[in-house]
N, C-alpha and C positions, 0 to 999 in steps of 0.2 A: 613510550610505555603502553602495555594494551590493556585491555577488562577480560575480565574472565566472567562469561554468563554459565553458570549451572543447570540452569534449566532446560532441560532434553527435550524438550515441545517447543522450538521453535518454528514461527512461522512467517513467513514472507509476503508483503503486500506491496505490490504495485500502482504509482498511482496513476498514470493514463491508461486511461480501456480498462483500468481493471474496481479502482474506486471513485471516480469519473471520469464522462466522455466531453470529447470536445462536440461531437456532432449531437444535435437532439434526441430522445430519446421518450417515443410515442407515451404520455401521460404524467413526464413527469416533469417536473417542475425546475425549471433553469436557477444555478446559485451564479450570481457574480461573484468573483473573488476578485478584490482589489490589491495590489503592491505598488502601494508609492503612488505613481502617476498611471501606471497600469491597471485595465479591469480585463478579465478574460470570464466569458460568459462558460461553466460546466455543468454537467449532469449528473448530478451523483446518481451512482448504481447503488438502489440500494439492499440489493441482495449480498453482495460484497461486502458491506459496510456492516450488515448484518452480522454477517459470519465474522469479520474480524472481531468487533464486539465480542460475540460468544466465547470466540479465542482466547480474548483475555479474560474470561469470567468463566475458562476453566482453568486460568492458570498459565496458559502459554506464553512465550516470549513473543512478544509482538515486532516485528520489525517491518518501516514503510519504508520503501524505497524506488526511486523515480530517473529515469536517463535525464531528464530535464535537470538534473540537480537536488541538492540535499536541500536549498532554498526552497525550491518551488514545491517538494513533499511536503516539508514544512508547513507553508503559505496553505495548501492542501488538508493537510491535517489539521489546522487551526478553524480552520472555511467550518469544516466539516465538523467539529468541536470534538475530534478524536482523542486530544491531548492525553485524556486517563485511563486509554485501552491503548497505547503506543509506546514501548519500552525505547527505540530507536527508531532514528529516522537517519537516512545515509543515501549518496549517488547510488543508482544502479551499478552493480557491477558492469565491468567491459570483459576482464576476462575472470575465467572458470579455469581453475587447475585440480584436475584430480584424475585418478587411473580409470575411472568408472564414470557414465553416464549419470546424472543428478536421477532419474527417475528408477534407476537399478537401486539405491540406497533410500531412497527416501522411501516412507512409506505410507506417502499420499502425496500425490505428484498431480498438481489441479493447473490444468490450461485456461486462466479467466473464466469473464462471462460470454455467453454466447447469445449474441443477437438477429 
């Protein structure tokens, strides 16, 4: 069975490198996040975290999504206490099917952050 989302403002977030980093990041302040018997030390970017925010507080479909897994965005998004700006949480895609490049249709087409 699928969902049908209505909303025409959807947006995309990534979460390594893009809502945190696994490498330090000059000033800011390390989160551990713990799972289970696991701690992995990250950085949240929080220029990113920013902006996702504002996304959903104009209304946009917020979706995170991570190569690591639907768990670890999860684990991510909870760290982070994103939970009420997050419509879904899902694997990174592997594949893309469409007749058209992603950045010819969309119409803001953003490559991370940059450090």
């Amino acid at each position: 069975m699928y969902t049908k989302n209505n909303n025409h403002n959807i947006v995309l977030y990534d979460v390594d490198d893009t809502l945190v980093a696994i490498d330090p990041i000059e000033g800011v302040e390390p989160l551990v996040i713990e799972n289970g018997p696991y701690k992995e030390v990250v950085y949240p970017i929080h220029q990113e975290i920013k902006r996702l925010k504002q996304a959903k507080m104009r209304g946009h479909y917020v979706r995170v999504h991570s190569q690591g897994g639907s768990d670890w965005a999860e684990t991510v998004v909870k760290a982070l206490e994103l939970e009420n700006y997050v419509d879904s949480i899902e694997t990174k895609p592997k594949w893309y099917h469409d007749d058209l490049p992603a950045d010819s249709w969309m119409s803001r087409f953003y490559e991370g952050p940059k450090r």
